[in-house]
C-alpha positions as CSV (number, residue, x, y, z in Angstrom):
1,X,35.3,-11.5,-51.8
2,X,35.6,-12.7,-48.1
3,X,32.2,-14.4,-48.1
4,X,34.1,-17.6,-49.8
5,X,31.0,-19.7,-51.7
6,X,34.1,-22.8,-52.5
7,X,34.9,-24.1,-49.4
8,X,37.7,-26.8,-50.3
9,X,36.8,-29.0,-47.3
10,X,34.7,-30.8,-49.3
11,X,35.0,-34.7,-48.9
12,X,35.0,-36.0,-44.9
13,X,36.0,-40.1,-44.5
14,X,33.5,-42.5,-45.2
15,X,33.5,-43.6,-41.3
16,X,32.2,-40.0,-40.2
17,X,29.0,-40.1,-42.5
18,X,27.1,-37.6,-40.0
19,X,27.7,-34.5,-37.9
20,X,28.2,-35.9,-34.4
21,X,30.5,-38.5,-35.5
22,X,32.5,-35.7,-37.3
23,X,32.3,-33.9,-34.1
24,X,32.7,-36.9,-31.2
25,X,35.0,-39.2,-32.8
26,X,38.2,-37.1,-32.8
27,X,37.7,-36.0,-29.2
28,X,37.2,-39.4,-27.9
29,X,39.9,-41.6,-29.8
30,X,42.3,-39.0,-31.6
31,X,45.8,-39.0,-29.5
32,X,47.7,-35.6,-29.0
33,X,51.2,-35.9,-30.6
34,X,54.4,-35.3,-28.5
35,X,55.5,-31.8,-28.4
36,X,57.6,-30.1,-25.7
37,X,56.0,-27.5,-24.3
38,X,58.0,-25.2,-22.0
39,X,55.5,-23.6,-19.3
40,X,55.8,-20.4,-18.0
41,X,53.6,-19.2,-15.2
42,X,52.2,-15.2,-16.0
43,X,51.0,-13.3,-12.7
44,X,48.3,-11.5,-13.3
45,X,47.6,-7.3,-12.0
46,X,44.1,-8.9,-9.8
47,X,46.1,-11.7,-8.2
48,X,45.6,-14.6,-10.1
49,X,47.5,-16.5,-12.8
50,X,47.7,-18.2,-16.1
51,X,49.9,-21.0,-17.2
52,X,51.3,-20.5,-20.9
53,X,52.9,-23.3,-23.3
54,X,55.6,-22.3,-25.7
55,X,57.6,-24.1,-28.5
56,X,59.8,-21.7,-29.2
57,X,62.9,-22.0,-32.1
58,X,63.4,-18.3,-31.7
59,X,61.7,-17.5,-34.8
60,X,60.4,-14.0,-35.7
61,X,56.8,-14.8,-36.2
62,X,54.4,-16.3,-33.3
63,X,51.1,-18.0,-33.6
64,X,49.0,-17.8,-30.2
65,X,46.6,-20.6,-29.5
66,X,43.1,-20.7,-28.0
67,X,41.5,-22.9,-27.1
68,X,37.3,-23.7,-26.8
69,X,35.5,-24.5,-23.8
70,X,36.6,-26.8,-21.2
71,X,39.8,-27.3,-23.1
72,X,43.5,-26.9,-22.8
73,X,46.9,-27.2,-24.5
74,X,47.0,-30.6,-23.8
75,X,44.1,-31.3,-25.7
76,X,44.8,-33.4,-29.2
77,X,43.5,-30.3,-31.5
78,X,46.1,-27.8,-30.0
79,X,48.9,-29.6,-29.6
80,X,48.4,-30.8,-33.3
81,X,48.2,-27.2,-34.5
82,X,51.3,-26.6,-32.3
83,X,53.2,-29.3,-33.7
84,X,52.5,-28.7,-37.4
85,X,53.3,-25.1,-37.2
86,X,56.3,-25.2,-35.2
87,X,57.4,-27.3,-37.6
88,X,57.1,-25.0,-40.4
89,X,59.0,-21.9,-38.6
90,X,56.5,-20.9,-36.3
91,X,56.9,-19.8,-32.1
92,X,53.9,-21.2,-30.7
93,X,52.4,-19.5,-27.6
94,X,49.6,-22.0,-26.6
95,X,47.8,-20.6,-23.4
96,X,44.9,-21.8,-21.1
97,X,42.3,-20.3,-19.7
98,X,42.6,-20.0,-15.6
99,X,41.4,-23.0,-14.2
100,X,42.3,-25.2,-17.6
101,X,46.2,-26.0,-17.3
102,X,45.3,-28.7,-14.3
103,X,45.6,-26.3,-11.5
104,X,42.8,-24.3,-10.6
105,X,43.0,-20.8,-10.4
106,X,43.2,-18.5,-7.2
107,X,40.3,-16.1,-7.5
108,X,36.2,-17.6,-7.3
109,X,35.9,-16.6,-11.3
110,X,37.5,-18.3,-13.7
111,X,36.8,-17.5,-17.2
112,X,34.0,-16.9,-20.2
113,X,33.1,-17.1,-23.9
114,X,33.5,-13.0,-23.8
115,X,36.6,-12.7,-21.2
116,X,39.0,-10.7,-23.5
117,X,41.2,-9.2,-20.6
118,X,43.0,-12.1,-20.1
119,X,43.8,-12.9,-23.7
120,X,45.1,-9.2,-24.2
121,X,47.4,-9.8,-20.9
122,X,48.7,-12.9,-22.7
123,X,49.4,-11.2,-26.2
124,X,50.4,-8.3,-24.2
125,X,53.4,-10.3,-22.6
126,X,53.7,-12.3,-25.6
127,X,55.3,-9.3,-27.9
128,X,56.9,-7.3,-25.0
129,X,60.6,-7.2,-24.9
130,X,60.6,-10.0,-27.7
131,X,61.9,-9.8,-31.2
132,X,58.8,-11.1,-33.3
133,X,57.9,-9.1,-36.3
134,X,55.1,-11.0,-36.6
135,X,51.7,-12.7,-35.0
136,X,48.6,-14.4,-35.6
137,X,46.2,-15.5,-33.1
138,X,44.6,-18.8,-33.9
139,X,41.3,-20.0,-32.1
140,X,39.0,-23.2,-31.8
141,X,35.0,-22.3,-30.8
142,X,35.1,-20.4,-27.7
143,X,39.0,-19.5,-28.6
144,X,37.8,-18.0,-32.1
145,X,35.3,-15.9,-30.0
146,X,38.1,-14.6,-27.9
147,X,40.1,-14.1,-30.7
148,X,37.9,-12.4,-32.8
149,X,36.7,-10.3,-29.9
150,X,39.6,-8.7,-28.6
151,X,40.7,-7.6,-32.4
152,X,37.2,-5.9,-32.9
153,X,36.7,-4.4,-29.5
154,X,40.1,-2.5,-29.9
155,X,40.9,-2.0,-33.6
156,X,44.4,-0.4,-32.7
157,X,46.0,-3.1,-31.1
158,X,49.5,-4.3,-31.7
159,X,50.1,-3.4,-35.5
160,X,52.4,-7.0,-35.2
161,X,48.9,-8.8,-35.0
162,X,48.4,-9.4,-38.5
163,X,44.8,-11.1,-38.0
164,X,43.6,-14.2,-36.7
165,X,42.2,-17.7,-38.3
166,X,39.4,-19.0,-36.2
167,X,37.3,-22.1,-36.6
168,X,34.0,-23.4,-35.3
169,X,33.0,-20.2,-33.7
170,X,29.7,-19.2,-31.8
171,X,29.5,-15.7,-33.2
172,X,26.2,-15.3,-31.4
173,X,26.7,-17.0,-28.2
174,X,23.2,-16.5,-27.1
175,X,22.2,-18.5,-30.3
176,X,24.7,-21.4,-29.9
177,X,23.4,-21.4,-26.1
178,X,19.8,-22.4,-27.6
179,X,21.3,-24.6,-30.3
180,X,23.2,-26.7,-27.3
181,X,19.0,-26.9,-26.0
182,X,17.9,-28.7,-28.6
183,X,17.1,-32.7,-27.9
184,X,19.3,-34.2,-30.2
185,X,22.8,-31.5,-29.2
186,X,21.9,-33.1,-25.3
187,X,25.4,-34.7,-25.1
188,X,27.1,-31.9,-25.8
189,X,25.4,-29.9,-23.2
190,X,26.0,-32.4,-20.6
191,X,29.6,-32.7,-21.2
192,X,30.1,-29.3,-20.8
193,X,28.0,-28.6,-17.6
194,X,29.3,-31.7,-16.1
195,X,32.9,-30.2,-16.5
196,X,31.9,-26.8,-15.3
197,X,30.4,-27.9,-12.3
198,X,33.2,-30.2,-10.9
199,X,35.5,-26.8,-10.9
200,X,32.4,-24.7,-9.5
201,X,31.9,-27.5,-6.2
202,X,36.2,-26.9,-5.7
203,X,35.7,-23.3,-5.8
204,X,32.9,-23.8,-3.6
205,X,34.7,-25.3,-1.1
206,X,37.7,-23.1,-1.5
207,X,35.3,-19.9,-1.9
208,X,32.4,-21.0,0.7
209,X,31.3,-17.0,1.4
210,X,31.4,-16.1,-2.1
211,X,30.0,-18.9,-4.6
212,X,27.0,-21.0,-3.0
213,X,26.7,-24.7,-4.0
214,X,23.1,-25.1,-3.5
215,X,21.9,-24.2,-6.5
216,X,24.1,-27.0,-8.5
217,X,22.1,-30.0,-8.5
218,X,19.0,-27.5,-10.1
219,X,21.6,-26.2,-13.2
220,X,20.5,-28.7,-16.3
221,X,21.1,-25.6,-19.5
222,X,23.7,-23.1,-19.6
223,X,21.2,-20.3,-18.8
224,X,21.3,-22.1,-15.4
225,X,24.9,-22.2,-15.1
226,X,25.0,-18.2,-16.4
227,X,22.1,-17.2,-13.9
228,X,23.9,-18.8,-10.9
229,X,27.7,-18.5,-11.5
230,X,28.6,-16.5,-14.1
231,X,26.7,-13.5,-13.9
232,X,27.5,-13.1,-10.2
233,X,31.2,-13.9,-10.2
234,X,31.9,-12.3,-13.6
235,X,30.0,-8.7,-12.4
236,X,27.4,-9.2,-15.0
237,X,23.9,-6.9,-14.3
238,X,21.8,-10.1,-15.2
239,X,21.7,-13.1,-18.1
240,X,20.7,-10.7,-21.0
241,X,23.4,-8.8,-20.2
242,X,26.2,-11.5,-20.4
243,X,24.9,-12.7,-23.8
244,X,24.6,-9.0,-24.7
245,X,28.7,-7.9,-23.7
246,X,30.5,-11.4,-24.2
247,X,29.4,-12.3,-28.0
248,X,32.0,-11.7,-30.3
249,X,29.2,-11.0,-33.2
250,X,28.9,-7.3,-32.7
251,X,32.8,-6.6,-32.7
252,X,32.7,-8.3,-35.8
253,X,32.2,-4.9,-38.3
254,X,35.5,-3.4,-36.6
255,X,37.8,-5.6,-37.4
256,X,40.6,-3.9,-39.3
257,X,42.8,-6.6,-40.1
258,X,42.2,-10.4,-41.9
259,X,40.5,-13.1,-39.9
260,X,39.1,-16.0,-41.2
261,X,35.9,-17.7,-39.5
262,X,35.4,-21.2,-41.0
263,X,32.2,-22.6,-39.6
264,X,30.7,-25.9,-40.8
265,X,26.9,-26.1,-42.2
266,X,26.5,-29.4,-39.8
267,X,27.9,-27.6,-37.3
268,X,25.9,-29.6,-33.9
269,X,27.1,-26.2,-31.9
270,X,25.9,-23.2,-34.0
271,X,22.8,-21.5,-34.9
272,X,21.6,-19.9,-37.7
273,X,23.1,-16.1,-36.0
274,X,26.5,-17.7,-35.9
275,X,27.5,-17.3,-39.7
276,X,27.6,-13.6,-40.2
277,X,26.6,-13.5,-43.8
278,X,26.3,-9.8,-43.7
279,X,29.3,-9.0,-41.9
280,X,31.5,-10.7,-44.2
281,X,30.0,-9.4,-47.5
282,X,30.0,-6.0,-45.9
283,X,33.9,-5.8,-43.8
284,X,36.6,-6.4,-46.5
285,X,38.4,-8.1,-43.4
286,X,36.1,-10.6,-42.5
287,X,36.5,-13.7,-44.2
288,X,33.6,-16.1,-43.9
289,X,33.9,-19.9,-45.2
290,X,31.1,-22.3,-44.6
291,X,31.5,-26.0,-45.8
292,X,28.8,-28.1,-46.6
293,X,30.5,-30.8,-43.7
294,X,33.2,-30.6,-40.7
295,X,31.2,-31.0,-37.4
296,X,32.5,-29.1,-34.7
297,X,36.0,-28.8,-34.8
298,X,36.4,-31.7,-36.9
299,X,37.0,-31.5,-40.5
300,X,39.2,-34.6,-40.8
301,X,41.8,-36.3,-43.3
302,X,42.3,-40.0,-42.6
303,X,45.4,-41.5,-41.8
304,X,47.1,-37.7,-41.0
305,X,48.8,-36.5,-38.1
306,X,46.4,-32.9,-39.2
307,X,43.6,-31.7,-40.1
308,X,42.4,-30.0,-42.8
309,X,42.1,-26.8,-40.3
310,X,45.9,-26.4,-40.4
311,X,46.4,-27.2,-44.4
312,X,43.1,-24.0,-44.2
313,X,45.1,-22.2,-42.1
314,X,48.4,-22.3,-43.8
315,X,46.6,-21.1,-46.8
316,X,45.1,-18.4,-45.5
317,X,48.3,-16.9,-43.9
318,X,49.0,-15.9,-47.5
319,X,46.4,-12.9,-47.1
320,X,47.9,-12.0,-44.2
321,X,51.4,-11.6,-46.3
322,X,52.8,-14.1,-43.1
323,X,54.7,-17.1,-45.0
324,X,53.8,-20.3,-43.9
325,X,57.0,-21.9,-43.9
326,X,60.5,-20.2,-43.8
């Protein structure tokens, strides 16, 4: 029955008694743990590149990390998935999206909620000439888009995929776009814009002919930022049709292999569209798990060096016949 009615997250701290401390706390004050990454630098077929963090204890199985918007591997939620996996027999290929590792990228675009490509070229290079049996592609929000995404646009990719775990996922980004509009979701917005518009003033200056600074100090929702930047650098026909082609929601029915999509009731983030109800009681595949509480991303046990996310996603790997541990 993958539209799972007994979510097991089911009791959050006492301190995080509403959805944006759930969701703001762990971002602001929770630490990244120590974990060696060893980078490696993939040259892409248009020119640019994208930086990629392995731990790798030559294992036969490999989990690939995504992560959400205006993240990074160095950001405390990755590196703690990284950490507690690799420590239970996983090769962890944590990667970021251009313009995330701390380096900006070459070419005026950078990346998008719906920019598959570049997650296929990872995976792509991940599995070639290597000996893993095995993989799983883990995502966080904009991650779990991409991840969910590029298995339903192509249902016969690499049969070594075994499916994917996502969490806190805009499954309808248009909806999650007017979700982000409302009054009291305002700081989330901001942070996000504020981010996205320090990177588009460098590429402005790197990119004068190509991406015009003028309109930034007008951009105040994302339709702004979509109109102006995205659309344009991304060959997009118009807004409508960026919502239309990057949502991960319509790819959602082809999935052919297990994926789990755990998004929170009090989820700050998410519309009503982004819990496919339908899709999971229709696609055997799609597992769809909503707890009453979590926040965005968030879903925290006190006084662990994890999340309940990773004890989720260690449980759910049993579906996928992938052993947790060796």
């Amino acid at each position: 029955m993958p539209l799972i009615d007994t979510p097991s997250y089911r009791s959050r701290p006492l301190l995080f008694f509403n959805r944006h401390i759930e969701t703001i706390f762990p971002s602001l004050f929770f630490k990244a743990v120590d974990i060696n990454y060893q980078r490696e630098r993939l040259e892409l077929a248009d020119g640019d590149f994208l930086d990629l963090d392995w731990v790798q204890n030559h294992n036969t199985k490999l989990m690939i990390i995504s992560h959400g918007l205006e993240g990074g591997t160095d950001r405390y939620y990755v590196k703690r998935t990284a950490n507690y996996f690799s420590q239970r027999g996983w090769d962890i290929l944590a990667w970021n999206c251009r313009s995330c590792s701390g380096e900006m990228n070459r070419l005026p675009c950078f990346y998008h909620h719906g920019a598959t490509h570049d997650l296929a070229d990872v995976v792509d290079h991940a599995l070639k000439n290597r000996t893993y049996q095995q993989a799983v592609l883990f995502g966080y929000s904009m991650g779990g888009s991409l991840s969910l995404k590029y298995l339903g646009e192509n249902p016969g990719r690499d049969s070594r995929i075994r499916g994917a775990v996502t969490f806190s996922v805009p499954c309808s980004l248009h909806d999650s776009a007017r979700q982000l509009e409302r009054r009291e979701n305002r700081i989330y917005k901001m942070k996000f814009l504020k981010k996205l518009l320090v990177k588009i003033r460098k590429k402005a200056l790197e990119h004068p002919d190509v991406i015009p600074v003028d309109p930034i100090e007008n951009i105040s929702s994302f339709d702004d930022f979509h109109r102006h930047y995205t659309v344009p650098l991304h060959g997009f026909e118009n807004i409508g049709d960026f919502y239309k082609k990057a949502t991960c929601d319509q790819f959602l029915p082809q999935i052919n292999r297990p994926v789990l999509i755990v998004n929170a009731q009090n989820d700050p983030m998410l519309g009503k569209k982004c819990y496919p109800r339908e899709v999971a009681s229709q696609n055997p595949n799609v597992y769809l798990e909503i707890p009453t509480k979590g926040g965005h991303t968030g879903f925290t046990l006190w006084g662990k060096d994890y999340s309940w996310m990773e004890l989720r996603a260690e449980a759910f790997l049993k579906i996928l016949d992938v052993p947790a541990s060796l």
